[in-house]
DOTI-184242 format. One record per residue: x negated, z, y negated of N, C-alpha, C in turn; residue number from 1. Coordinates in nm, 3 decimals. Layout:
<recs>
     neast       nup    nnorth    caeast      caup   canorth     ceast       cup    cnorth     k
         X         Z         Y         X         Z         Y         X         Z         Y   NUM
...
</recs>
This chain:
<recs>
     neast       nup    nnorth    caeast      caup   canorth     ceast       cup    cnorth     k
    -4.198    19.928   -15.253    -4.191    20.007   -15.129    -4.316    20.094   -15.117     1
    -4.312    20.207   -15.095    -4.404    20.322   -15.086    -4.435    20.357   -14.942     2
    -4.583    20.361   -14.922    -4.616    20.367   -14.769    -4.761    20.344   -14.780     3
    -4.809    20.358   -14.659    -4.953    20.323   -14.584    -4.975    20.214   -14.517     4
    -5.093    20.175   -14.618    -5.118    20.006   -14.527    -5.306    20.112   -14.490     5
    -5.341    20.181   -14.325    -5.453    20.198   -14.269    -5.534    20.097   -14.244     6
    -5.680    20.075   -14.320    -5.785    19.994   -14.279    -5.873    20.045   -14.215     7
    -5.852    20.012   -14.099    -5.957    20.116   -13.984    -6.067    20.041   -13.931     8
    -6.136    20.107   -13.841    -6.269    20.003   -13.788    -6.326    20.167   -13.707     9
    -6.426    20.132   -13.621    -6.494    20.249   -13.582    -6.596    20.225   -13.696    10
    -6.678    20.324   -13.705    -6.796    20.304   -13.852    -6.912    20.181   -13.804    11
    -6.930    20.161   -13.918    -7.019    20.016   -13.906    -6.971    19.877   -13.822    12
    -6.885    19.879   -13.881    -6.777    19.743   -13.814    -6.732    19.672   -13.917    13
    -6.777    19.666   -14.014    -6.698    19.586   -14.127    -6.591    19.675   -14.237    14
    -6.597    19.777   -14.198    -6.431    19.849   -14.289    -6.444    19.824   -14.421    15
    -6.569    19.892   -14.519    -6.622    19.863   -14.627    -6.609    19.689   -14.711    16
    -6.646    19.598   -14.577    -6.662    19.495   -14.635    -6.513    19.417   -14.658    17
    -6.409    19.464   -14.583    -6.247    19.436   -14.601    -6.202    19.477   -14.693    18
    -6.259    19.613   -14.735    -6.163    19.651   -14.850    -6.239    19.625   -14.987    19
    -6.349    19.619   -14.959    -6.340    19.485   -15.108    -6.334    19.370   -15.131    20
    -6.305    19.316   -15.006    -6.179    19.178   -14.986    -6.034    19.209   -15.055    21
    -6.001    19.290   -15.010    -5.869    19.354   -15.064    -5.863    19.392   -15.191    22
    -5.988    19.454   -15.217    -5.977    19.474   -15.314    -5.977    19.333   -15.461    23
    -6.048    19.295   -15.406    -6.100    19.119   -15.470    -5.906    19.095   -15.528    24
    -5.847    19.101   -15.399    -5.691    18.992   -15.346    -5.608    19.080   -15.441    25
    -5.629    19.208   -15.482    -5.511    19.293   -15.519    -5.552    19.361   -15.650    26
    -5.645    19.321   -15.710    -5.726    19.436   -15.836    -5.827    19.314   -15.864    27
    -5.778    19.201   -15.916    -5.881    19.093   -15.945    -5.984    19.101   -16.050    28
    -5.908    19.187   -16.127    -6.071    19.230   -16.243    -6.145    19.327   -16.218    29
    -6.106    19.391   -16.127    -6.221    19.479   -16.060    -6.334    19.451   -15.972    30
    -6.363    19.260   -15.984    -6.447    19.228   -15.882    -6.566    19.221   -16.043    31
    -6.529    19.256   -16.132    -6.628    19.229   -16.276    -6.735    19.353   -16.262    32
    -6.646    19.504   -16.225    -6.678    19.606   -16.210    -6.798    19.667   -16.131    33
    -6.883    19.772   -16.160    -6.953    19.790   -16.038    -6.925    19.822   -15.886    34
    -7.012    19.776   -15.809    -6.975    19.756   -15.671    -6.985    19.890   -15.616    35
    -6.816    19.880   -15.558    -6.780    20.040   -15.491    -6.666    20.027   -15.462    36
    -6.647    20.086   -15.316    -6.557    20.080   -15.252    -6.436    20.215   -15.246    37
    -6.500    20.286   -15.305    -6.454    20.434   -15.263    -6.338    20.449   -15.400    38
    -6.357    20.360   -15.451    -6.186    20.345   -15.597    -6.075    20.291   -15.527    39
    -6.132    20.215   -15.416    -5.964    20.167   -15.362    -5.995    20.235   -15.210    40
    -5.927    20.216   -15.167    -5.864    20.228   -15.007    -5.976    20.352   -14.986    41
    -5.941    20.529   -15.072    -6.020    20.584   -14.999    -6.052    20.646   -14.874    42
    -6.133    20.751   -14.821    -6.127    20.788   -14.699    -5.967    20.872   -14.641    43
    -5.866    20.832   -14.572    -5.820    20.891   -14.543    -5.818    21.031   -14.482    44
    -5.947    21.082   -14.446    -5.944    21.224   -14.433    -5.994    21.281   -14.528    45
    -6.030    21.267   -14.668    -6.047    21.301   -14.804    -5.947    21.464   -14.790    46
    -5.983    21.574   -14.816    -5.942    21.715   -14.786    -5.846    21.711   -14.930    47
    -5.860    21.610   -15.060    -5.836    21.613   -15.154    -5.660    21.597   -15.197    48
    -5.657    21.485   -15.047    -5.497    21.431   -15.031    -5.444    21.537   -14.972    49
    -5.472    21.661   -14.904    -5.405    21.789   -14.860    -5.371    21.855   -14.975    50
    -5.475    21.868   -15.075    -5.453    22.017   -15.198    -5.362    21.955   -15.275    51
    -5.398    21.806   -15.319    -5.303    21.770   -15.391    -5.132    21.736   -15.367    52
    -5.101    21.737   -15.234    -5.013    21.651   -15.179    -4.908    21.806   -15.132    53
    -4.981    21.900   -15.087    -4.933    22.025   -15.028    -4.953    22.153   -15.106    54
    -5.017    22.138   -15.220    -5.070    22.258   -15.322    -5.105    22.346   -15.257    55
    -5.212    22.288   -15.164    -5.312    22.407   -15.040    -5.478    22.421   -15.122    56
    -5.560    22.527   -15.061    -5.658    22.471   -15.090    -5.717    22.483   -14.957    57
    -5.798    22.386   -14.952    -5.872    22.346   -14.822    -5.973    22.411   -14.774    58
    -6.061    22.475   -14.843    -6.141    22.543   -14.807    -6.123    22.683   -14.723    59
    -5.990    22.728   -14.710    -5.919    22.802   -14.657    -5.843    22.784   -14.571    60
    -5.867    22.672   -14.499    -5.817    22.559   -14.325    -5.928    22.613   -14.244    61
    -5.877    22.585   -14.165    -5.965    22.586   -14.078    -5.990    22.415   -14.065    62
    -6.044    22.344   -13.926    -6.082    22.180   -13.897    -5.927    22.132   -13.845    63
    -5.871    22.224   -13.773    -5.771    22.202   -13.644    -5.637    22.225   -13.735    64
    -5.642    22.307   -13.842    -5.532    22.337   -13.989    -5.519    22.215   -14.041    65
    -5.604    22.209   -14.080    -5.612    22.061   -14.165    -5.600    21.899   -14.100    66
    -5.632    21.922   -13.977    -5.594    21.791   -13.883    -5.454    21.781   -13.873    67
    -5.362    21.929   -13.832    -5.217    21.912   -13.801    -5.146    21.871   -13.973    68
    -5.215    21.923   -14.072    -5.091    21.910   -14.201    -5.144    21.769   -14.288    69
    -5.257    21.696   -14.236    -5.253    21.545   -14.306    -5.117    21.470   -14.267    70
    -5.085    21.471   -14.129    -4.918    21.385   -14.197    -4.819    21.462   -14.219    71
    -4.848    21.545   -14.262    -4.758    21.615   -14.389    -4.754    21.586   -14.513    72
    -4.902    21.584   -14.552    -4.961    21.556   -14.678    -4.933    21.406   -14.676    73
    -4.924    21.294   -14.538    -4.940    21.170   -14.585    -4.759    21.155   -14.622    74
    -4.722    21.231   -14.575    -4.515    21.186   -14.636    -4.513    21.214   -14.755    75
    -4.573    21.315   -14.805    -4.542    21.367   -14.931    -4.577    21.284   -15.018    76
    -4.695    21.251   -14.952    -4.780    21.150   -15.061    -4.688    21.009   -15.064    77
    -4.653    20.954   -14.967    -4.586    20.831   -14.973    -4.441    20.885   -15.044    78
    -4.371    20.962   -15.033    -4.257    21.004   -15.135    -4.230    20.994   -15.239    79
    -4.396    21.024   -15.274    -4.386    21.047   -15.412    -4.478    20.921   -15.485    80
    -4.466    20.848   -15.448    -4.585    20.702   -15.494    -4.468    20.614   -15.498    81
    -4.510    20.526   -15.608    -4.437    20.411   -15.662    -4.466    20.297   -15.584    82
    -4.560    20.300   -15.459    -4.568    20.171   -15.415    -4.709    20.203   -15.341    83
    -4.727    20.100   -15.256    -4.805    20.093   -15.148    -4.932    20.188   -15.149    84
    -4.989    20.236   -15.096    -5.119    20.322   -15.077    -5.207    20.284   -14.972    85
    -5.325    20.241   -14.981    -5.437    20.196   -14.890    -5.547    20.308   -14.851    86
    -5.576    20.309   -14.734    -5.683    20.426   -14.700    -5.752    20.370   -14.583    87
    -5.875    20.392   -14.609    -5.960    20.371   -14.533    -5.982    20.506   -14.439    88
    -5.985    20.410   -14.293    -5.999    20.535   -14.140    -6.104    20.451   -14.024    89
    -6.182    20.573   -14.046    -6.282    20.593   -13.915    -6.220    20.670   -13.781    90
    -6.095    20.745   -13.809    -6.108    20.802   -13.652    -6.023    20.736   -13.588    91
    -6.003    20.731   -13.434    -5.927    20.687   -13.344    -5.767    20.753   -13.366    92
    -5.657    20.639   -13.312    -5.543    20.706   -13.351    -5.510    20.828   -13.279    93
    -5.424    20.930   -13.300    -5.419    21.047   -13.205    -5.283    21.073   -13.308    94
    -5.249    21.168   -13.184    -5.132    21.302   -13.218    -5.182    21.424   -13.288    95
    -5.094    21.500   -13.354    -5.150    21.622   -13.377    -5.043    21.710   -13.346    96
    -5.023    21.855   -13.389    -4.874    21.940   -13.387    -4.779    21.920   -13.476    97
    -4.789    21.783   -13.587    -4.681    21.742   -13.654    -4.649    21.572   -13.640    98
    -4.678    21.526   -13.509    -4.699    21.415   -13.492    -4.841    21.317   -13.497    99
    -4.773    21.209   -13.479    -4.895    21.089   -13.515    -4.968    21.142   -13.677   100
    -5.117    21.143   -13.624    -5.195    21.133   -13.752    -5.168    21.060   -13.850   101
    -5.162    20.933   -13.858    -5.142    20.858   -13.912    -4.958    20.787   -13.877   102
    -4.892    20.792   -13.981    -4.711    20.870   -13.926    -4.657    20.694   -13.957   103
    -4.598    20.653   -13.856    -4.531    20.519   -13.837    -4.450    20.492   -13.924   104
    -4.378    20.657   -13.976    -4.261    20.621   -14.088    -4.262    20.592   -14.189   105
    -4.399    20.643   -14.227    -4.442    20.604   -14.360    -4.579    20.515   -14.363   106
    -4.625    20.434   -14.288    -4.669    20.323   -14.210    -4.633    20.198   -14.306   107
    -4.724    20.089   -14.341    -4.631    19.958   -14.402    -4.697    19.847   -14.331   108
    -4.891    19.867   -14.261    -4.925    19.777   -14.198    -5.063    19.853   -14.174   109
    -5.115    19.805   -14.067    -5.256    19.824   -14.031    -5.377    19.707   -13.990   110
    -5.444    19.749   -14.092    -5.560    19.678   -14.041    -5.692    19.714   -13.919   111
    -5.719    19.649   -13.857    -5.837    19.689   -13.737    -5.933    19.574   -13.714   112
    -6.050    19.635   -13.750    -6.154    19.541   -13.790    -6.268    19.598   -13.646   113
    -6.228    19.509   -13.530    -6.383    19.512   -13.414    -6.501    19.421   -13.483   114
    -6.580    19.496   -13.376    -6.713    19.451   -13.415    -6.805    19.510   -13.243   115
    -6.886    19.365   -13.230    -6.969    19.437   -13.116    -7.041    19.560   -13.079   116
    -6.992    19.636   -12.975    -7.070    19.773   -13.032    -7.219    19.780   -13.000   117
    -7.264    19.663   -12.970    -7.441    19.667   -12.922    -7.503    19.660   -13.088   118
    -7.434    19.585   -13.141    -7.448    19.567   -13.343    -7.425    19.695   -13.367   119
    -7.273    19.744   -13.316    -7.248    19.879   -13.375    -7.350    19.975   -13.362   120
    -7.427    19.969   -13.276    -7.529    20.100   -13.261    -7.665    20.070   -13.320   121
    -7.672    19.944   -13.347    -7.827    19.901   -13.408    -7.778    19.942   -13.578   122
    -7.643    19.865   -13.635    -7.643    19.921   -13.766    -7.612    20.077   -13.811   123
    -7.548    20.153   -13.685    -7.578    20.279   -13.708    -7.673    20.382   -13.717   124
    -7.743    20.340   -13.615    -7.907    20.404   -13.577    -7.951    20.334   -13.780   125
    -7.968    20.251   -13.797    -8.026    20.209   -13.967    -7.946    20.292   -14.026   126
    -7.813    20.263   -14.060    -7.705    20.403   -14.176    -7.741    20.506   -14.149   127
    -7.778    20.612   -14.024    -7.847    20.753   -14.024    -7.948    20.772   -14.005   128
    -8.060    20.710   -13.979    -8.170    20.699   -13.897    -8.214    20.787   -13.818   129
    -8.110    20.791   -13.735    -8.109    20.877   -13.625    -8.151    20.771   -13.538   130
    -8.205    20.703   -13.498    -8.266    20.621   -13.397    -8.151    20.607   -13.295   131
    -8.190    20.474   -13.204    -8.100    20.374   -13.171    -8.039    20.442   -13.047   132
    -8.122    20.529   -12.948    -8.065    20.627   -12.850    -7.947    20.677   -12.882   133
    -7.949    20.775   -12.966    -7.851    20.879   -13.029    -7.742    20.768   -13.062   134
    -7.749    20.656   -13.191    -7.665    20.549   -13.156    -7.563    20.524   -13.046   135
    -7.645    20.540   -12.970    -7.603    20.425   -12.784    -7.478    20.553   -12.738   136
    -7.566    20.699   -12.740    -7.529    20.816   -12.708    -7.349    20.815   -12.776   137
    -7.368    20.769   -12.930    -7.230    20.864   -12.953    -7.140    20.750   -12.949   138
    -7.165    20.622   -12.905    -7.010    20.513   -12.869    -6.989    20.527   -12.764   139
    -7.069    20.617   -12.685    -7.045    20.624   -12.532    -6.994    20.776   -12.495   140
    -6.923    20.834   -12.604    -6.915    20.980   -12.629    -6.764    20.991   -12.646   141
    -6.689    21.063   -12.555    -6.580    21.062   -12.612    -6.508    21.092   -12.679   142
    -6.589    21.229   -12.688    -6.563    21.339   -12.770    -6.662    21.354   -12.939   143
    -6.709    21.257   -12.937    -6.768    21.218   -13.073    -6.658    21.229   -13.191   144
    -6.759    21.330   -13.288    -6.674    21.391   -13.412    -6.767    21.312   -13.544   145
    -6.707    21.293   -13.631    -6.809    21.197   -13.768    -6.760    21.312   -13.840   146
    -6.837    21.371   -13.913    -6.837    21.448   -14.043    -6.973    21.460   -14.116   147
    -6.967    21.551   -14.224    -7.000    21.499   -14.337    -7.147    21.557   -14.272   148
    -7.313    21.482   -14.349    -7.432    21.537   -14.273    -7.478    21.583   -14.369   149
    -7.560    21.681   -14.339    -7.617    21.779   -14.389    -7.662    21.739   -14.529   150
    -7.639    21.846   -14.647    -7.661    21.820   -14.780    -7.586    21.716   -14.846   151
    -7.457    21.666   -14.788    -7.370    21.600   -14.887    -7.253    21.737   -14.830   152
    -7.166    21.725   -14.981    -7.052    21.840   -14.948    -6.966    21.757   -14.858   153
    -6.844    21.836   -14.776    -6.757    21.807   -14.712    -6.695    21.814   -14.765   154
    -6.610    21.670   -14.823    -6.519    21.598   -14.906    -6.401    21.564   -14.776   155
    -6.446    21.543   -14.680    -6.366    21.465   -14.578    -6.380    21.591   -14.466   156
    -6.232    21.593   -14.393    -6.238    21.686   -14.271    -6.286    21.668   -14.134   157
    -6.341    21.680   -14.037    -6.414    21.612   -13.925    -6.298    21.517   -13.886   158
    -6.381    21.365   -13.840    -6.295    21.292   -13.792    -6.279    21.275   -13.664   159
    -6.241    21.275   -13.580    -6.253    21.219   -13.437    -6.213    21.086   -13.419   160
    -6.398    21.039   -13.362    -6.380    20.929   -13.315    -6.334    20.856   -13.170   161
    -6.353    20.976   -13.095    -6.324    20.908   -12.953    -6.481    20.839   -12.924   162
    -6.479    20.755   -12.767    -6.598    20.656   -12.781    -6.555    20.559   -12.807   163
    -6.622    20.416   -12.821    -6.583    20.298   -12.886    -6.428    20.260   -12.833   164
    -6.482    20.286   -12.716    -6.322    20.166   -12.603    -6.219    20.254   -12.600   165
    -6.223    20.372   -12.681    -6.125    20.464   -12.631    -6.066    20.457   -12.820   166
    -6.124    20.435   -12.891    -6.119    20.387   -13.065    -6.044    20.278   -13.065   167
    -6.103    20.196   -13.028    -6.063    20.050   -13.020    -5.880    20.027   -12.996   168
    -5.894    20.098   -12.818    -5.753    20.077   -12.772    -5.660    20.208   -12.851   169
    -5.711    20.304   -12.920    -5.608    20.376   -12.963    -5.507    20.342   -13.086   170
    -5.614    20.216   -13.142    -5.530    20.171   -13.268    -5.488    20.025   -13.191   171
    -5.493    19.990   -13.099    -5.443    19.834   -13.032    -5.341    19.916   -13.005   172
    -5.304    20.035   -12.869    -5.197    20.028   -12.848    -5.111    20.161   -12.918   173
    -5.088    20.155   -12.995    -5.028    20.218   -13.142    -4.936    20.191   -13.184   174
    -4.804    20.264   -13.201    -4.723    20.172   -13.240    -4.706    20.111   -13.358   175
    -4.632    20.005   -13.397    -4.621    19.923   -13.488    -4.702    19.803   -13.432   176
    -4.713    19.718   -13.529    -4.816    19.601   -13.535    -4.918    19.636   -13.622   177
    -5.032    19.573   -13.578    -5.199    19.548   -13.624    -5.237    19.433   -13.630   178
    -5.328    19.372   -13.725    -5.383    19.301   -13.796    -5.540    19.273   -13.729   179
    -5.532    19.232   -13.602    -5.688    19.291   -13.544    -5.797    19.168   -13.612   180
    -5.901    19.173   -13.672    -5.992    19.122   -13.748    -6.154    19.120   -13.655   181
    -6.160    19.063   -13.582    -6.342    19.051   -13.493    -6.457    19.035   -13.648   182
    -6.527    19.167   -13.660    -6.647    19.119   -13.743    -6.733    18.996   -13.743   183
    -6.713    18.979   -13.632    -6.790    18.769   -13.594    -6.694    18.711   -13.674   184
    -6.583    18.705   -13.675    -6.528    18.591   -13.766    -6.516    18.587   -13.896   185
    -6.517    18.730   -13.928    -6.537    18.752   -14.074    -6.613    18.658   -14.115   186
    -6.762    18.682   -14.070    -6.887    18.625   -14.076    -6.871    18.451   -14.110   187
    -6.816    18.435   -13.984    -6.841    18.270   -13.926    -6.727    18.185   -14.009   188
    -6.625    18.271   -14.024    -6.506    18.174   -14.120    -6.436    18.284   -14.149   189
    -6.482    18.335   -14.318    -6.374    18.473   -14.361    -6.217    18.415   -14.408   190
    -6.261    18.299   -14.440    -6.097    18.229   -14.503    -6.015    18.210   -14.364   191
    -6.032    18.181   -14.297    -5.989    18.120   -14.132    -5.955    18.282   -14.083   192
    -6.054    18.387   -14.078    -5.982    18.521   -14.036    -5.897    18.579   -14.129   193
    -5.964    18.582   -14.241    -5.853    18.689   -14.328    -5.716    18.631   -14.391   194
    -5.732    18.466   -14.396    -5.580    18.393   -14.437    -5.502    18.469   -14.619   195
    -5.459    18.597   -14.529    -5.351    18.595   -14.684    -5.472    18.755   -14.777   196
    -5.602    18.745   -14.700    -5.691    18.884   -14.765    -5.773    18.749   -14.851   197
    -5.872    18.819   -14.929    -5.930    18.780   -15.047    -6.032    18.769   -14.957   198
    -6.150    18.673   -14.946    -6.282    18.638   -14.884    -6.398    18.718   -14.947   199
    -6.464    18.808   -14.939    -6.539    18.859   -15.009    -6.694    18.846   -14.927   200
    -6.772    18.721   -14.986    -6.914    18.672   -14.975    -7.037    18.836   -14.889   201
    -7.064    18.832   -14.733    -7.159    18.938   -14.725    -7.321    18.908   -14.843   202
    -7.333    18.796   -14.864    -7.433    18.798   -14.942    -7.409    18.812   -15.096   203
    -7.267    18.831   -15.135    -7.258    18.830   -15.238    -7.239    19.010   -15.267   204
    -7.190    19.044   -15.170    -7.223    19.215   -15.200    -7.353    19.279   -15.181   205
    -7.454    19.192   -15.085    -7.531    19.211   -15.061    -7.657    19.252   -15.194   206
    -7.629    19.110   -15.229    -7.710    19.114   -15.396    -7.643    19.205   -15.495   207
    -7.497    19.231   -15.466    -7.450    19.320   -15.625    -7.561    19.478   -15.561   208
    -7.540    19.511   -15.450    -7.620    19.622   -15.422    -7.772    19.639   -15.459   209
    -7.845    19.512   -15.461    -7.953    19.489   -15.464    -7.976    19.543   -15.624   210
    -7.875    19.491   -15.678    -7.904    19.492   -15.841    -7.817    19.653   -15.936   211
    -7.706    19.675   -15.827    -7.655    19.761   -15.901    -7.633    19.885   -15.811   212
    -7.677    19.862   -15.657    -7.707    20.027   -15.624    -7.586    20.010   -15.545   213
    -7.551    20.072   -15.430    -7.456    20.126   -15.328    -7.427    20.245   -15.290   214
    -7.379    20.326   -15.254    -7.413    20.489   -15.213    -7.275    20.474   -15.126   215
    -7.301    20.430   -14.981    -7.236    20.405   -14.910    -7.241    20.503   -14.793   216
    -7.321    20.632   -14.827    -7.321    20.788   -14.746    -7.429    20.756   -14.631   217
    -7.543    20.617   -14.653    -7.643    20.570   -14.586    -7.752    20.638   -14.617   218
    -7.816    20.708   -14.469    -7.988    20.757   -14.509    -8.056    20.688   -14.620   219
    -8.098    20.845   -14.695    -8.149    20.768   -14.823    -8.265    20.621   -14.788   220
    -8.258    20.573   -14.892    -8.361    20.487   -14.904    -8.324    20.359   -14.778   221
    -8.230    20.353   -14.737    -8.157    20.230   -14.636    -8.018    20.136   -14.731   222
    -8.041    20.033   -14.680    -7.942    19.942   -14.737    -7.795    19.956   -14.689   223
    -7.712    19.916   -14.762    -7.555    19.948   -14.703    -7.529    19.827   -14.657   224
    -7.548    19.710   -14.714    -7.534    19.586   -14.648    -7.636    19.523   -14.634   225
    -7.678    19.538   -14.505    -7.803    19.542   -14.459    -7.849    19.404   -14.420   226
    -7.757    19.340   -14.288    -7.842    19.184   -14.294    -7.687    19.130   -14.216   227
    -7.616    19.201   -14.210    -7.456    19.113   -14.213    -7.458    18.963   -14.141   228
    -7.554    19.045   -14.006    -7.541    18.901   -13.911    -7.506    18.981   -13.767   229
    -7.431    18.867   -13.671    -7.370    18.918   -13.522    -7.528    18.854   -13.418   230
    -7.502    18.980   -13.341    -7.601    18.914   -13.238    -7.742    18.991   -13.271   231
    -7.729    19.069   -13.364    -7.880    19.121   -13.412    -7.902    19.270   -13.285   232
    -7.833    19.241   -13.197    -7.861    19.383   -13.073    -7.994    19.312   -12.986   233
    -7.963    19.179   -12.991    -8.043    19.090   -12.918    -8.207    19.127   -12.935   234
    -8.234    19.147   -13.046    -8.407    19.164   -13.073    -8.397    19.303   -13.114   235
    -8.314    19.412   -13.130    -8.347    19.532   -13.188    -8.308    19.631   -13.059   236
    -8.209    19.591   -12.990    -8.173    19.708   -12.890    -8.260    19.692   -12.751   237
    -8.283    19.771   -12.714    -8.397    19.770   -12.597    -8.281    19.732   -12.458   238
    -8.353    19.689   -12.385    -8.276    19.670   -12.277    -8.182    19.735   -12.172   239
    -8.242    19.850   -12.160    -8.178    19.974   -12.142    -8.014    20.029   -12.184   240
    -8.045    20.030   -12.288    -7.970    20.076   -12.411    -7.841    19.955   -12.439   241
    -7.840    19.872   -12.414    -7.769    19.748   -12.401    -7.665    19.710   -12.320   242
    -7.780    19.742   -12.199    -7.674    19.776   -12.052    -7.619    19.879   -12.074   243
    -7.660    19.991   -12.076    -7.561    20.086   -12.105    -7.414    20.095   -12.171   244
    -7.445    20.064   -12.284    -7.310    19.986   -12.361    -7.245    19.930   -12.306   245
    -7.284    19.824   -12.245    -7.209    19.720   -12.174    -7.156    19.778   -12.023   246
    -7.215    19.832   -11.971    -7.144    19.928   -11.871    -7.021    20.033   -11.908   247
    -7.072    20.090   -11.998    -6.950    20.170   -12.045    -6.859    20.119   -12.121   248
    -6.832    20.016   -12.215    -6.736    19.927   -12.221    -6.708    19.804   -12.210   249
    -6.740    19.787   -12.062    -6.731    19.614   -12.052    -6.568    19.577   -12.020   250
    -6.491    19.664   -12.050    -6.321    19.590   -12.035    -6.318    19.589   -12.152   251
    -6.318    19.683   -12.246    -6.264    19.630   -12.405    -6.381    19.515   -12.450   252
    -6.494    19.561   -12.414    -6.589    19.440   -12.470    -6.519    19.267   -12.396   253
    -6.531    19.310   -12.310    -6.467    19.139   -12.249    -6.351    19.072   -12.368   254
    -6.232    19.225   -12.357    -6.126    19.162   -12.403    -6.149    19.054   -12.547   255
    -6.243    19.073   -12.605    -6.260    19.067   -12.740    -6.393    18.962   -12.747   256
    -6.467    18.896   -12.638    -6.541    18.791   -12.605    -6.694    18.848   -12.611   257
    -6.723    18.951   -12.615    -6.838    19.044   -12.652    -6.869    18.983   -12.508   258
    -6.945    18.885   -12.473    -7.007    18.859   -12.372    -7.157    18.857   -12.376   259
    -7.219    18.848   -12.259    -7.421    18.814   -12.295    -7.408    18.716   -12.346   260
</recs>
């Protein structure tokens, strides 16, 4: 059966670390291989799945071109595939002028991986080092766009993220069913959360990086798997900055046990 199984997360929530779980569960000699995520489940806004899928070239879209003809490009692509296709997604679900971004019909399952966003903004402020403000600033943003930063090419088309609680609930209430995954449990019991996914050790990617290098689109000279513990907002996020968060999403945070 040919289709889309979406592994989503807002950024720095775990997405990376699922799909080489998956990858572990579904491509077992590729855990021999060097450590990299970007061979399986790639970025679903990759401009690459348009040229190839629609015989466009992209550089000749406009942002708002290329947002409406990805589920175009994603039917074609599932049409023409012998079997399942995995992609990794940072933006919130949305409509475009050819439907759902991400298209139900050609849909096979979704994954959604939360994660506290007081963590979320401490491990983001480290992945850009844009400091922890700016962090706080863009989960609390609604209109927050992720694209590519300065001096890497634009491989991927701007994504829209939405702010966290507005991310969160766009892939909860979505249709189909979701697979919702809390980054705490990953952590605390990955066999107990992930069940029928492959368990993939944070310290064991931790060290393949150590030894064989990551390039996970992280400010140079920063780690990609950095210290893969919950609760680290506690000593790094200022107090300020905390509340804030927690003011601006304390209903989705509740729902999901993100308590003090």
């Amino acid at each position: 059966m040919s289709g889309f199984y979406w592994i989503a997360s807002y950024p720095k929530s775990g997405n990376t670390w699922l799909r080489l779980a998956l990858r572990a569960l579904l491509e077992p000699d590729a855990v021999v291989r060097r450590l990299d995520a970007t061979g399986f489940a790639p970025d679903a806004a990759q401009l690459i799945d348009i040229e190839e899928a629609l015989d466009l070239e992209s550089g000749d879209l406009t942002a708002a071109e290329c947002r409406n003809l990805r589920p175009l490009a994603s039917r074609a692509r599932a049409a023409a595939a012998a079997g399942p296709i995995y992609r990794k997604v940072h933006e919130a679900w949305q409509q475009t002028e050819n439907g759902p971004l991400f298209p139900p019909d050609v849909t096979l399952g979704r994954f959604y991986v939360v994660r506290d966003p007081r963590d979320v903004a401490v491990s983001w402020a480290h992945f850009t080092g844009g400091g922890l403000a700016a962090a706080v600033a863009m989960l609390c943003d609604p209109r927050a766009v992720l694209q590519a930063p300065a001096g890497r090419p634009a491989l991927t088309a701007p994504q829209h993220l939405s702010c966290w609680s507005g991310h969160v609930l766009s892939w909860l209430n979505a249709p189909g069913p979701v697979c919702v995954l809390r980054y705490e449990d990953l952590l605390t019991d990955p066999v107990g959360a992930l069940r029928q996914v492959a368990a993939t050790g944070f310290k064991v990617l931790q060290a393949r990086e150590g030894s064989e290098g990551f390039d996970g689109g992280q400010v140079a000279g920063a780690r990609f798997f950095r210290s893969g513990t919950a609760g680290q907002w506690r000593e790094t996020l200022p107090e300020e900055l905390a509340l804030k968060i927690r003011s601006f999403h304390h209903d989705v945070m509740s729902r999901f046990g993100y308590e003090d």
